[in-house]
N, C-alpha and C positions, 0 to 999 in steps of 0.2 A: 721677048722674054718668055721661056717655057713656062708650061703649069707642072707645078710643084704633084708629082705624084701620090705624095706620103698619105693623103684622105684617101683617094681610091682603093689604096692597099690597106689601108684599116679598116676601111667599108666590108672589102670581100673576105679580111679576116675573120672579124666579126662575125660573117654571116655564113660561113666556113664551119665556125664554132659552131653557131646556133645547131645549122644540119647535122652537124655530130652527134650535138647533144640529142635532138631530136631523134634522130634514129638510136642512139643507145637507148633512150627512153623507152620504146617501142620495137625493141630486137626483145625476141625470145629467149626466155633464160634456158641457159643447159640443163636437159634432166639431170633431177637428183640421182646419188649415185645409189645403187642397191644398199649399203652399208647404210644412206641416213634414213632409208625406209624405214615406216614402224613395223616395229615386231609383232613376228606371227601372233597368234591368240594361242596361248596353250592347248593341245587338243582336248576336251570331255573326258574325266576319268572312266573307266569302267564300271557296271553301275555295283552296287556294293552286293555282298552276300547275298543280304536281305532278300535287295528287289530283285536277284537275280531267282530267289527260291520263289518269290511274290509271282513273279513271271511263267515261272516251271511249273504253278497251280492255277493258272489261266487267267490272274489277276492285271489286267491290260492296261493301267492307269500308269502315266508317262511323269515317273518320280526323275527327278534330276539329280544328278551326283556331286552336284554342289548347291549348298544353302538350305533353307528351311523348308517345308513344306509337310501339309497337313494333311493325313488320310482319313476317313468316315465312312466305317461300313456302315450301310442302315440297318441289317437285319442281325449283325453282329452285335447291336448298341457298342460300340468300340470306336474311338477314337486314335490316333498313332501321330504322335508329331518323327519328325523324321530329320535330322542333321544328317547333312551331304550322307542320304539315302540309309542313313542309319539310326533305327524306332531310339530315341530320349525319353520320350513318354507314353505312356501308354493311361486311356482313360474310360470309364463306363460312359455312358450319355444314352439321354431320354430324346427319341425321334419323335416324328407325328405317329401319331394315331390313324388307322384305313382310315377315316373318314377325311382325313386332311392330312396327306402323305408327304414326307419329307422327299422332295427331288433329287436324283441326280443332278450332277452341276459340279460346273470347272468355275469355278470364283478364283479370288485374290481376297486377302486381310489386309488394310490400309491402317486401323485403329484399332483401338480399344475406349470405351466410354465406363468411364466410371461413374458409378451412382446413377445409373439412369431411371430416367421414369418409363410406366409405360403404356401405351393408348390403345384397348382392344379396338379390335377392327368392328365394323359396322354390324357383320356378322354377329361374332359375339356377344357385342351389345346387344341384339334381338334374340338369337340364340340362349343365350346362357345368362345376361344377363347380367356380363362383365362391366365394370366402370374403370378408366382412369386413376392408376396407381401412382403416385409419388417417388422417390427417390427413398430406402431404404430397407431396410432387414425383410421386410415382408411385403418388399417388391417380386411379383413374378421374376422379371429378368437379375433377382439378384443383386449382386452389387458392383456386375461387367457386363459389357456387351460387346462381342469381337465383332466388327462392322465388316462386311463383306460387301464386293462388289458384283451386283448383280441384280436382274428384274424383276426377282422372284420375292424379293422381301425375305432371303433368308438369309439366317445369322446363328452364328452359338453366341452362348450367353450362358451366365449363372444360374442360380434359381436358389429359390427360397424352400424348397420340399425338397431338401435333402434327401429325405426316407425312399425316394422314388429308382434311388439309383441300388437300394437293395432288391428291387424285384428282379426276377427273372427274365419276365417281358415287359418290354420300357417302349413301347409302342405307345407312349401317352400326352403325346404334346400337340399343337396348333400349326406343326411343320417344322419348327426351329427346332434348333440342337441345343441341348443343354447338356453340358460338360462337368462332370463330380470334379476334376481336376483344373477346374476353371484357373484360381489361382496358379497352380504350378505355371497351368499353359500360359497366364496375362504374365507371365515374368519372366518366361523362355521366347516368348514373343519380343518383347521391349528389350533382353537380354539386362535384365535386373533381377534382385532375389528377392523372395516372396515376403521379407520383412521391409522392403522397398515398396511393393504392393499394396501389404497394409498400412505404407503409410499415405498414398495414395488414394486407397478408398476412404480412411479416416480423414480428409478433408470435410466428405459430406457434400459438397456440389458435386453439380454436373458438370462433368469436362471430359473432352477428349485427348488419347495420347496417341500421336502416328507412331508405327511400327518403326523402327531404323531402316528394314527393306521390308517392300512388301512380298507377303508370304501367300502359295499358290497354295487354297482348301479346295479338295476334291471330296464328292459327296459322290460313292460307287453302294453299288446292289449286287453282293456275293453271297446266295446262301449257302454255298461251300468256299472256308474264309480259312487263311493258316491262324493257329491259335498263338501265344505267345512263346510255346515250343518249337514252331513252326510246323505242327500237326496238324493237316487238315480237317478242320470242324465241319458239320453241318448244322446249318440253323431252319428256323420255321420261313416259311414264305409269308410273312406279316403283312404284304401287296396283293393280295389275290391275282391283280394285272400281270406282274412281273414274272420273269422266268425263273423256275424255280431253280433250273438247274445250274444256271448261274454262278 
């Protein structure tokens, strides 16, 4: 009596399949075709007017031609917000004082803090004789603090001595920047209107708000600066250190 072959031949079907499977498993897929690549990245616009004439008066700071960003002459006391490289606002602000001078510095704004309180430094506490302020109207920092990233402890912020930003020379602060256009800037930052803002500080606590994107603040030292005409100004050298001719 023969043996019935029909198992053997199941058997090596089976295991026929399995190796099939197995090597489809483990075969290389075909590269994609050019077509499902992802699309180029649009190239950098050109940079606008502005920074182009910024650049043609030897003002070297690296504005980008798209999104927000914040410029701070020190000796100019002038602030510049800048949309894809074109000034929106423009604002007065109070720097340090020689004795405690406002740095250059390439930071980022991540926040804004509304209501904040505020804690002189150790210094000033022996110095001058400053205490620990509270949260409101006759806060130093005001009723915002735009939170910057960086190791220097510097920040813009509000201020409660308004009168300061009519002087001429505004060489009078602890290093920080205090901005007259504070509001404008806390509502062009969050891309809200400044009756959004007052309602925001009218809460009365302390809380922070993140930026939508974070926004690149440069703190540069020009004391030949284009004016709002875009005529070159000169200013005093308020840094004795620094170059004047800058």
């Amino acid at each position: 009596m023969g043996v019935d072959a029909r198992p053997v031949r199941a058997i090596f079907t089976l295991a026929a399949l399995a190796s099939a499977l197995l090597i489809a498993a483990c075969a290389t897929p075909e590269p994609s075709s050019p077509a499902a690549a992802r699309p180029a990245l649009a190239p950098e616009p050109a940079p606008s007017a502005y920074v182009s004439m910024l650049r043609s008066q030897g003002v070297e700071t690296a504005i980008p031609s798209r999104g927000k960003f914040i410029l701070v002459n020190i000796p100019s006391f002038e602030l510049i917000a800048l949309q894809d490289g074109v000034p929106v606002l423009r604002s007065r602000v109070v720097v340090g004082r020689p004795a405690a001078p406002t740095p250059e510095l390439l930071s980022s704004m991540f926040a804004i803090q509304f209501n904040p309180a505020w804690t002189p430094t150790p210094l000033m506490i022996r110095n001058e004789g400053l205490h620990y302020m509270s949260p409101g109207p006759q806060n130093p920092l005001g009723r915002m603090m735009f939170d910057l990233d960086n190791d220097e402890f510097i920040y813009l912020h509000d201020t409660n001595e308004k009168a300061l930003f009519n002087r001429e020379q505004r060489a009078l602060s602890h290093g920080c920047v205090r901005v007259e256009q504070a509001r404008a800037l806390a509502a062009w930052s969050l891309g809200v209107s400044e009756q959004e803002i007052d309602a925001m500080v009218a809460r009365g606590t302390t809380y922070s708000v993140p930026v939508p994107e974070i926004i690149p603040v440069s703190l540069v030292y020009y004391t030949r600066f284009p004016d709002e005409g875009g005529q070159v100004a000169s200013y005093s050298n308020i840094y004795a250190d620094r170059l004047a001719q800058k």
